[in-house]
ROLOLUM-646796 format. One record per residue (C-alpha): residue in one letter; x negated, y, z negated. Coordinates in steps of 0.1 Angstrom, whole numbers, plus 5000, padded with zeros to 4 digits. Layout:
! residues N
AXYZ ...
! end
This chain:
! residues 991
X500050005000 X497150224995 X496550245037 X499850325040 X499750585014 X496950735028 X497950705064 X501350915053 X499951185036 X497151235066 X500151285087 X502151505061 X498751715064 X498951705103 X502151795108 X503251955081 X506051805075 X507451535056 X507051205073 X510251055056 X511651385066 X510851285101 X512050915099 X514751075084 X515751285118 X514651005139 X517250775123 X520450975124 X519951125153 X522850955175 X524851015147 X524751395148 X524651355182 X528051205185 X529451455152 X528151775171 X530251585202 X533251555187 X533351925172 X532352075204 X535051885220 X537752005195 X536552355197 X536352345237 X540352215235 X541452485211 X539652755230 X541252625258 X544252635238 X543953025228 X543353125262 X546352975272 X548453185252 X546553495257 X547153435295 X551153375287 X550653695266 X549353905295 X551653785316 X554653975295 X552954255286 X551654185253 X548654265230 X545954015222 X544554075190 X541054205185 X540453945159 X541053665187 X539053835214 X536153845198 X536453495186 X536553395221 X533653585231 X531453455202 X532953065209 X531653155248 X527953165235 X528452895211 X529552675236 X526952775265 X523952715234 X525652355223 X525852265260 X522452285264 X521652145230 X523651805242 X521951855278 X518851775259 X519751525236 X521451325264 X518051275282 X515351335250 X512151155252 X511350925219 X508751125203 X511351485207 X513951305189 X513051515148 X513051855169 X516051835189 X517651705161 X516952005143 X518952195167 X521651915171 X522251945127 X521952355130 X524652365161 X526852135134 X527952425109 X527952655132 X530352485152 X532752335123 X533052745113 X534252875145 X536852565144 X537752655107 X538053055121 X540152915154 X542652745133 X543853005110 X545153165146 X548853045154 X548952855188 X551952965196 X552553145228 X555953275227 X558053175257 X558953395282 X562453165287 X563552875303 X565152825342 X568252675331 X568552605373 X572452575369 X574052315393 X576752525403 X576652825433 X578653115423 X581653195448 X583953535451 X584253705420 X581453515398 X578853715423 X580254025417 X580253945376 X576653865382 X575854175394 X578154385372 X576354225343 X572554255358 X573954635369 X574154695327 X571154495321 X568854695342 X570255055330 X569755265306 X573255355288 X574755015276 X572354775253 X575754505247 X577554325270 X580354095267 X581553835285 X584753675278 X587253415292 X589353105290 X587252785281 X586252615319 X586552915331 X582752965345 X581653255314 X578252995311 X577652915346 X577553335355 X575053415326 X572853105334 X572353245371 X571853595352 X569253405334 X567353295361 X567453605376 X565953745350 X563153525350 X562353525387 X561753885387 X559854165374 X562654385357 X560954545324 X561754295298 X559354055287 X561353775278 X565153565277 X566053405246 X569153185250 X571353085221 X574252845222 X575852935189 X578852735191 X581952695168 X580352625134 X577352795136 X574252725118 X572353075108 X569052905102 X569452685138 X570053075156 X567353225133 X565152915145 X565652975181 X565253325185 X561853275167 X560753025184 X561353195216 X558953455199 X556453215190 X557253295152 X557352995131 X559452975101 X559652795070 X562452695048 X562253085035 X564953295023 X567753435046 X566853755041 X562853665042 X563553475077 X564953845086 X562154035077 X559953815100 X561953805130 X562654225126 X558854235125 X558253995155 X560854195176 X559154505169 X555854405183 X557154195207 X558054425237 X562154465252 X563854135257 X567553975262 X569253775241 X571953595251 X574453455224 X576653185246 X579653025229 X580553295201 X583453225182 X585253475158 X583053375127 X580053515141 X578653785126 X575154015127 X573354025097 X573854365073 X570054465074 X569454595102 X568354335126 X570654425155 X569754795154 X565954735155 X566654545188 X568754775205 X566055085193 X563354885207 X564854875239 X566354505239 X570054425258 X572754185245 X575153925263 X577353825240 X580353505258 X582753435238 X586653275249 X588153585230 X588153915238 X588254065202 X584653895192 X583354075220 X584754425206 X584254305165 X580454325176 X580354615195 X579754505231 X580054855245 X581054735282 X583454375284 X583654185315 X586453945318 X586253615338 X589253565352 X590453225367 X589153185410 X591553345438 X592353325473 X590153065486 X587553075463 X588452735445 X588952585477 X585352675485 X584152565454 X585852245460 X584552185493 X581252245481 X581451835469 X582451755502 X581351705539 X582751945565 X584651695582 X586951655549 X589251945565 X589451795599 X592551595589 X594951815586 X597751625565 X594351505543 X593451915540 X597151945532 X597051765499 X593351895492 X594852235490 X597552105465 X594951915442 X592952275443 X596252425435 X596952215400 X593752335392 X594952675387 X591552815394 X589652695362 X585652625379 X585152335347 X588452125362 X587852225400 X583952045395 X585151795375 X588351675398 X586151745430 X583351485417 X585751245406 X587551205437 X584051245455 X583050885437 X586250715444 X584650685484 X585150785518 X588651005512 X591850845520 X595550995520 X597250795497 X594950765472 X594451165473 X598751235472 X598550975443 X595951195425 X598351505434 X601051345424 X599151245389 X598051635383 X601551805391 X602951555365 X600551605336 X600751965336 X604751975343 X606552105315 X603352205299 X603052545284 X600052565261 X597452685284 X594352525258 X596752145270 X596952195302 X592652255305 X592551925284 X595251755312 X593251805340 X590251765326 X591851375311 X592851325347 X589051225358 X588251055323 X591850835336 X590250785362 X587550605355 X588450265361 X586050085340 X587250095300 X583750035287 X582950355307 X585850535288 X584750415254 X580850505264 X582450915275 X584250875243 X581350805219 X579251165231 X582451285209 X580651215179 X577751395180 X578051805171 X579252075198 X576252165223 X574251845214 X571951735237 X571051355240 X567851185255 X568550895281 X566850665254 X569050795222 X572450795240 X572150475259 X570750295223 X573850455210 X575950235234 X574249895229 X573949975188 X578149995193 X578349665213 X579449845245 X576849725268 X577449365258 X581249385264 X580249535298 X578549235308 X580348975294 X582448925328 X579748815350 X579348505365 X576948185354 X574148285372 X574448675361 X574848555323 X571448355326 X569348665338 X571448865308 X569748625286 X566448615301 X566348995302 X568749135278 X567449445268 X566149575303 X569749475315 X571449625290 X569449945296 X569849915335 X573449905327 X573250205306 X572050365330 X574450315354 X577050455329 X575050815323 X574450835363 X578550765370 X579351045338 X577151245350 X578351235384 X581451315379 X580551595356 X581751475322 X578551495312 X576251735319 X572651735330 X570451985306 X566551985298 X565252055264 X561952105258 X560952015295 X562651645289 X565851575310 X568751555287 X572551555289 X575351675271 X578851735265 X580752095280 X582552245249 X585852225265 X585551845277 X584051735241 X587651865228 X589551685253 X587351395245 X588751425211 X592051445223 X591851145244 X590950925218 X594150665219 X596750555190 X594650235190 X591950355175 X590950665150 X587850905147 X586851155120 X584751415140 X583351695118 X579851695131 X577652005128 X580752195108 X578352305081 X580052115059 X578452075015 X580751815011 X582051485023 X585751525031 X588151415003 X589251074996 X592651195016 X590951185050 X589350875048 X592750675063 X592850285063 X593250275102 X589550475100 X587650345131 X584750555136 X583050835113 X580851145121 X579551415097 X576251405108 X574651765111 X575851895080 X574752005050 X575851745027 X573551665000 X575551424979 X578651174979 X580551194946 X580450934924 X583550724927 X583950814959 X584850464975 X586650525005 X589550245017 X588150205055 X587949835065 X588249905102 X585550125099 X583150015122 X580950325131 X579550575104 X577350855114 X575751055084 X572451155100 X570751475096 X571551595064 X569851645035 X571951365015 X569651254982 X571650944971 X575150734977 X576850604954 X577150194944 X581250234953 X580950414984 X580450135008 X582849854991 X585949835007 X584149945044 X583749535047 X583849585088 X581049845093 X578749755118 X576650075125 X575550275102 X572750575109 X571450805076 X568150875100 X566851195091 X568251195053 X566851265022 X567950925011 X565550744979 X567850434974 X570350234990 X573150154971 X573049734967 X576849704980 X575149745016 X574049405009 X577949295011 X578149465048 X578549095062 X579449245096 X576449535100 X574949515133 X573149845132 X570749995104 X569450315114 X567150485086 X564550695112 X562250935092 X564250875059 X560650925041 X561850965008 X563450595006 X560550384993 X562550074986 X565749885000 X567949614985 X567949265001 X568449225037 X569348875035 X573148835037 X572949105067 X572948775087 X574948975121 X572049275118 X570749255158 X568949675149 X566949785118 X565250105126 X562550205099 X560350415112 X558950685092 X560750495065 X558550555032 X558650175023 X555250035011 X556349675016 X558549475036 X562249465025 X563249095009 X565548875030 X564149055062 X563048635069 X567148565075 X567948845101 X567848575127 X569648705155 X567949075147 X566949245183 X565549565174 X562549595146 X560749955144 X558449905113 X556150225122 X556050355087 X553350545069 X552850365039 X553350025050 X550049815061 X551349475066 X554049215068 X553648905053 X552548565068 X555748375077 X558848635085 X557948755122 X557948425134 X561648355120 X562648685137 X563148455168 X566048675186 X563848925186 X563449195219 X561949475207 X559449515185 X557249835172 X554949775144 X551950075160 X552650435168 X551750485207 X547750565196 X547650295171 X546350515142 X549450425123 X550050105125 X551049775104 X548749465102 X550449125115 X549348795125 X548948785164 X549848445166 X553448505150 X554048795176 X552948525208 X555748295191 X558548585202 X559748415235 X562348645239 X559948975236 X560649245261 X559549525243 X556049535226 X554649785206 X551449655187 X547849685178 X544649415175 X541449455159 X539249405188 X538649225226 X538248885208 X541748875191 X543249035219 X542148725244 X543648515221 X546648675217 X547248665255 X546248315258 X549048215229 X551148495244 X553148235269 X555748485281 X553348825285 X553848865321 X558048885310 X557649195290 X559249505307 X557449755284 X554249715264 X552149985243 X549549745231 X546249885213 X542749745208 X539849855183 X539450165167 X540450535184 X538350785162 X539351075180 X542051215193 X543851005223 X545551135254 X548751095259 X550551155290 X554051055281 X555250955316 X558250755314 X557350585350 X554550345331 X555950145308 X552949935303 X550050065282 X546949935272 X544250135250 X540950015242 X538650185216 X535150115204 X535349745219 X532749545240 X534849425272 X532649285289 X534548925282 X536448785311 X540348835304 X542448505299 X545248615312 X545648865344 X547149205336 X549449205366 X551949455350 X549549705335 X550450055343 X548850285324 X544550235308 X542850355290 X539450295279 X537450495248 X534250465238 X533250135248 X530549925258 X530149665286 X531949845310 X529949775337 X528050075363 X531650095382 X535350125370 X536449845401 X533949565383 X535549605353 X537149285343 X540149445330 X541349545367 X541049255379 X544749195392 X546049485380 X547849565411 X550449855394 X547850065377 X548950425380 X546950605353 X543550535339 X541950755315 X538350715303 X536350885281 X532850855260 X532050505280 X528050595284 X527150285307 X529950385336 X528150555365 X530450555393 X534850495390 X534150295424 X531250135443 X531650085482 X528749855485 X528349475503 X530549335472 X533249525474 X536249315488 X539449385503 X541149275473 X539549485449 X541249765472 X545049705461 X543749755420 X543450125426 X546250145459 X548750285431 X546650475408 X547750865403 X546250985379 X542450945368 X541251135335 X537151115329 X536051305299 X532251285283 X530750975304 X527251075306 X525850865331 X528850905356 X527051035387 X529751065410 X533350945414 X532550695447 X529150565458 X529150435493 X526750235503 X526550005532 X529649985546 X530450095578 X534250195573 X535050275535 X539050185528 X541050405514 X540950295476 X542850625463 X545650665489 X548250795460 X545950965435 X547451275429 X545651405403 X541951445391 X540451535365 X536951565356 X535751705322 X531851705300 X530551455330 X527051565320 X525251405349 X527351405375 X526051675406 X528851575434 X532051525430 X533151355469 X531351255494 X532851425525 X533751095547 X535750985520 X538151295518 X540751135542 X541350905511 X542751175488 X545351335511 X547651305481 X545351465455 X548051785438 X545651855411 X541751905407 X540151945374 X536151985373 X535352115340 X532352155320 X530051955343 X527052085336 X525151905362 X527551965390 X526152125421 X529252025453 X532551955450 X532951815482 X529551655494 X528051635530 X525351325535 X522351485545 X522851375585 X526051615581 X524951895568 X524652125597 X527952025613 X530051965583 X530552365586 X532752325618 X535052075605 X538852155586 X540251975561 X544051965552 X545351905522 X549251895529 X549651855487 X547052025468 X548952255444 X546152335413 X542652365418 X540452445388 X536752455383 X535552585351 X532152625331 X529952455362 X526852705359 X524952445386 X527852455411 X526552595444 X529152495464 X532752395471 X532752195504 X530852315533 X533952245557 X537252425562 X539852355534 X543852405549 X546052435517 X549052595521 X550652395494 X548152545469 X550052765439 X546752815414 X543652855416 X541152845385 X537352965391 X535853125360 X532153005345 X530852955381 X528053195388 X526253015413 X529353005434 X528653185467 X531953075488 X535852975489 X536152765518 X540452805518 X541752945547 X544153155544 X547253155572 X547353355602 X549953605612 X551253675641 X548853975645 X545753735639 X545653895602 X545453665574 X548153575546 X548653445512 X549053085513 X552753095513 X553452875476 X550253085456 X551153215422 X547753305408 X544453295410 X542453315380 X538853405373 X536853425337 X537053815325 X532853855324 X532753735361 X534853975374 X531854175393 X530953855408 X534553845420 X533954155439 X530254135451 X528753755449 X531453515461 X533153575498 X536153395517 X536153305549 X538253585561 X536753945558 X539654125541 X540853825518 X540353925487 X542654265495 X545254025505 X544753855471 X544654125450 X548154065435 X547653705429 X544553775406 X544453725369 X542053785344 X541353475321 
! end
């Protein structure tokens, strides 16, 4: 030891340092290498993030706060000085290893505080408005409403309007074309909030939404506290319009002043409402009325659902007049009678002077003007010749006014209530075999098919909330609804009615056959409250902030078979829900104050149990007896795994979720009891590594069967993306895994991959062995794999058949892969196939190494591409590359792509140029250049004129370019076309 000894303090002498010190450095080098990774990465997404909003911000006019600029500017610096920093470490020599990991350890801190400073700033860009795109055209007089009401809007004297009318009489349709109107054009104000207030308003819900719509976020405060927030937000948010829709005589403003500060700061109000005195209680200062369609507008408005030819008949136009007539001008019924008799085929005389004949009579003798809307409106629910389809219009009843349903939710709704079954009980042998082999998908198919024919014949109503396609019910046609509900069978419907308190033991008849009081704000049921329902089948008390049910309450309700407290406060479930011999149904989502539930076992007819979010630590007792249970969600926060023994007696299961989508919440179960589900459609689940999840698929007998998979393997330390497109319904995500072991079993179905810091990948995405026969692949995202260096290699091995593995890919996401030099390497063959004939978006992100993106004789392959990503390739020097032979003559070629409509290169400080060649693109809407210095030239040619002058490409929205580069806007970078960036002026944004 004394060597040694000496030997370490000769260098301690010579270097001056510590030697352990050094070993030290040397040893936890990858470490803080992959830390300082994984902050930069989070503080590139959140500046990303921030600049987002600011850019929404500009766009209506308001101020971005010193604070966040100069964040921004010092996270710009930051980021350029980490860069390099991981530029190095990605390529350091052995013996540099202690210094650059000096810098790599410093950049930490540094890094983590700008990330601590980012996230005290709210994200929250506050939206301009939403296109509401109504389905509707405005005839006759609703045009000239229109324009009476934009005619206020736009001038200076009155700041209310009202708009008032008959219910179906077309108030909503007018201000939604008002809306978009509002939104397509530059007219002063910076924003639309819409409102649907509805009957039984909530306060909070409208004081929600007109925050939101500011980008103000509130907590559970104080009325008046919520008040002070919004008056603030409004006074620094610039003029806007709110629209109140649906206002019913128990609306009021606030005393304190919140509608004054609006109309001083220079905001207008719509105010629709089905009586005129709301409108003058709240002081619209000009009222519009909407009076029922005249002359031939309702036959124009009915002929708008029909061919031209329609008329040509002339006894046929005859009673097409008459129908319009019964209609007595009323937009809701003319829509809704036009799209019925639209479905019932190609038109025919009798059937259409028996649907006269049907109208004239309901309404005969009928003086109530409310009955005679509902009458004409029950004619098309009549109509409907399928009963299931009536009893599936008849359940969106029970949800609150204005609610808006997701595809999933409502069509769930109609299996939970045994609808879809009893729609496809009457088909024949060979129908009843695929039902059983496929229940679920069927049942959803049929589901389907139910919304599209509601839809269609506009009983429902297509909305989108949040971007996500929804439907709902039109006031007016929820009431009839209500109304059409038969002697046979009796609903209690006081959803969303702000009610404190469950309705008195009085209401809750005998003949009781469905419940709703969900949306309320009912926090307890009295104790001896034990309603006399045993026909009760349905009972709906989700979304309030119930605490606790009494033991009675459910005693004498012995035929219940749904019942849904999701989104309660609930801690304990009474032990009589034991006795519910007939549940079918258990819904308990995000109930995440119930840690504990009674026995499950004598729920021997439960097909659903729904516990997600549930704050359960174990597995309810008896769950081992729900034998014919379908439906198991067991996603639930504190719960890390189910026993040996009860999943495999679960043998009727379908669908089963025991991982959230990115597997970090998730509950440990034995793979081999999951392969044992034969009748498994629906698979949500996560396994520890590749190993276990070979095994899994080689026990897994009836993998291939499952319609929809979400199936997670390893670890995911860092955030995963998610991309949410319904299309793909088969999702695999590896994480931290060695995959270089053959797969047992072929992945025909997969959809969607993705891949996360793994090893074993191989040089090329096409020789992975996960690919291998998956001929549906349509997104693949990959991300800190170090060993992959090209997606696809064109060489003597490639075959045809690797070819049809990427044939449907249309998406491909590559973030922080090192070694990736380029996206295809060619090499040898003579004619390279087209291996990414439908991708139709790219993106590229921390590629490190890579210097070209394309080669230029592959560009024929991506005549699909709509989006191109490069970003923070530090290496990267063409977008498009020419081969050296083609350099000189790449110049006189064009290129057309007929789809391209974003186009975004950001933070490439190498890139020199963007294709050599001519680029046609008149599909492009944005482009994105900012952090490109060494950019000399925009190869996108710009259409010609008539004259020979150049044009915006005709769909271009903006073109964005990075604030600091804005002299190299004007003086370093040229177009094609002299005088372009004149003509582009108004398109430019600075980022």
């Amino acid at each position: 030891m004394g060597i040694i000894d000496e030997v370490l303090s000769a260098l301690n002498v010579i270097c001056g340092t510590s030697t352990f010190n050094c070993i030290d450095r040397h040893v936890s080098f990858d470490e803080d290498v992959s830390k300082l990774k994984r902050r930069f990465d989070k503080l590139i997404g959140l500046k990303e993030k921030i600049k987002s909003k600011h850019r929404q911000q500009e766009c209506t006019g308001e101020e971005v706060t010193e604070k966040e600029k100069e964040w921004l500017e010092d996270v710009e610096g930051i980021c350029r000085d980490v860069g390099t920093t991981l530029g190095k470490a990605a390529t350091v020599k052995c013996y540099e290893r202690y210094f650059v990991g000096i810098r790599v350890s410093l950049k930490i801190p540094v890094v983590e505080e700008m990330l601590q400073q980012g996230s005290s700033f709210s994200l929250e860009a506050p939206v301009p408005g939403i296109m509401l795109k109504p389905k509707e055209k405005l005839v006759g007089q609703q045009i000239s409403i229109k324009e009476e009401i934009l005619g206020y809007l736009m001038g200076d004297v009155v700041r209310m309007i009202g708009v008032w009318g008959i219910g179906g009489v077309g108030k909503t349709t007018i201000i939604k074309h008002v809306n978009d109107h509002l939104l397509s054009r530059e007219n002063g104000f910076q924003r639309v909030i819409w409102v649907t207030v509805a009957y039984n308003f909530n306060e909070f819900e409208v004081q929600k939404k007109i925050a939101y719509d500011m980008g103000v976020e509130l907590q559970e405060d104080g009325e008046q506290m919520r008040w002070v927030k919004i008056k603030k937000a409004i006074m620094g948010r610039g003029r806007f319009v709110l629209i109140l829709d649906d206002v019913w005589e128990n609306f009021s403003f606030s005393d304190d002043g919140i509608l004054e500060t609006m109309l001083q700061n220079g905001c207008k109000v719509v105010i629709t409402s089905r009586l005129e005195g709301v409108c003058n209680r709240l002081g619209c200062e000009e009222i519009v009325e909407v009076q029922p369609l005249l002359g031939e507008e309702p036959l124009n408005l009915f002929l708008n659902r029909f061919d031209d030819d329609v008329l040509q008949d002339a006894e046929l136009g005859e009673i097409l007049k008459l129908i319009v007539e019964e209609c007595a001008g009323l937009p809701l019924a003319i829509v809704v009678i036009a799209e019925t008799m639209k479905e019932e085929g190609k038109p025919n005389i009798a059937v259409w002077r028996d649907a006269h004949h049907q109208l004239r009579h309901r309404v005969k003798g009928v003086n109530d003007m409310k009955k005679k809307i509902f009458e004409r409106l029950k004619f098309s629910y009549d109509r409907l010749k399928d009963p299931i389809f009536k009893e599936c219009f008849l359940y969106c009843s029970l949800f609150k006014e204005d609610y808006e349903f997701s595809k999933k939710e409502l069509i769930e709704g109609w299996i939970d209530e045994g609808l879809i079954d009893k729609s496809l009980r009457g088909q024949d042998a060979y129908d009843r075999g695929n039902v059983e082999s496929l229940k679920r998908r069927v049942a959803c198919d049929r589901g389907n098919v139910i919304l599209e024919k509601l839809e269609k014949i506009c009983l429902l109503e297509k909305t989108v909330k949040r971007f996500v396609e929804t439907s709902k019910m039109h006031d007016v046609v929820r009431d009839m609804a209500i109304e059409a509900i038969g002697p046979e069978v009796r609903y209690m419907v006081e959803a969303g009615m702000n009610l404190t308190e469950v309705p008195n033991k009085h209401k809750w008849a005998i003949d009781l056959s469905k419940v709703s009081l969900m949306a309320n704000d009912i926090s307890e049921i009295p104790v001896g409250l034990n309603p006399k329902c045993p026909s009760l089948s349905t009972l709906i008390l989700s979304d309030n902030p119930l605490t606790e049910i009494p033991e009675c309450f459910f005693e004498d309700m012995s035929g219940l078979k749904v019942l849904d407290l999701s989104r309660t406060k609930i801690k304990a479930l009474p032990r009589s829900i034991s006795k519910l011999k007939y549940l079918s149904a258990l819904r308990l989502r995000w109930c995440n104050k119930l840690k504990c539930l009674p026995s499950l076992e004598k729920l021997v007819a439960l097909k659903k149990l729904d516990l997600r979010w549930v704050g359960i630590e174990v597995v309810p007792q008896g769950m081992e007896m729900l034998v014919r249970l379908e439906y198991l969600d067991l996603v639930c926060g504190d719960l890390k795994e189910m026993p040996t023994g009860i999943l495999s007696k679960l043998s009727s299961l379908q669908y089963f979720v025991a991982t959230k989508k990115q597997g970090f919440t998730s509950v440990k179960i034995n793979f081999e009891e999951v392969a044992r589900l034969r009748k498994l459609e629906i698979l949500k689940y996560k396994l520890e590594d590749m190993q276990g999840f070979n095994c899994f698929l080689s026990e897994f007998k009836n993998f291939q069967k499952l319609t929809a998979y979400n199936l997670v393997v390893g670890t995911m330390k860092n955030w995963v993306m998610d991309t949410n497109n319904p299309k793909y319904k088969c999702k695999l995500i590896i994480g931290g895994c060695d995959i270089g072991e053959k797969l047992m079993v072929p992945l025909y179905n997969l959809q969607h991959l993705q891949i996360h810091n793994c090893k074993n990948i191989r040089s090329s995405l096409n020789k992975t062995v996960l690919l291998e026969n998956a001929t549906k692949l349509g997104i693949c995202i990959i991300t800190c794999c170090e060993e992959i260096e090209y997606v696809v290699e064109l060489d003597s091995s490639f075959s045809s058949s690797c070819k049809p593995v990427l044939d449907k890919l249309e998406s491909l996401y590559l973030w922080d892969l090192p070694r990736l030099w380029a996206l295809v390497r060619v090499e040898g063959v003579a004619a390279p196939p087209c291996v990414f004939s439908n991708l139709k978006i790219l993106q590229i992100f921390s590629c490190l190494g890579m210097r070209k993106l394309l080669p230029i004789e592959l560009l024929s392959a991506f005549q699909n591409l709509e989006v191109i990503w490069v970003n923070n390739c530090k290496q990267m020097e063409e977008i498009i590359a020419s081969s050296d032979s083609d350099a000189s003559s790449s110049n006189k070629f064009t290129f057309t792509f007929l789809k391209l409509k974003e186009f975004h290169l950001a933070y490439l400080p190498q890139l020199k140029s963007i294709c050599s060649a001519k680029w046609v693109c008149d599909s492009i809407e944005e482009i994105w250049i900012c952090g490109c210095p060494e950019l000399k030239r925009i190869p996108v040619q710009l259409p010609l004129l008539d004259n020979g002058q150049p044009s915006p490409p005709p769909c271009l929205r903006e073109i964005w370019i990075d604030a600091k580069s804005k002299k190299w806007w004007e003086s370093v970078v040229e177009w094609d076309h002299s005088n372009a960036k004149n003509i582009l002026q108004p398109f430019l944004r600075y980022n």
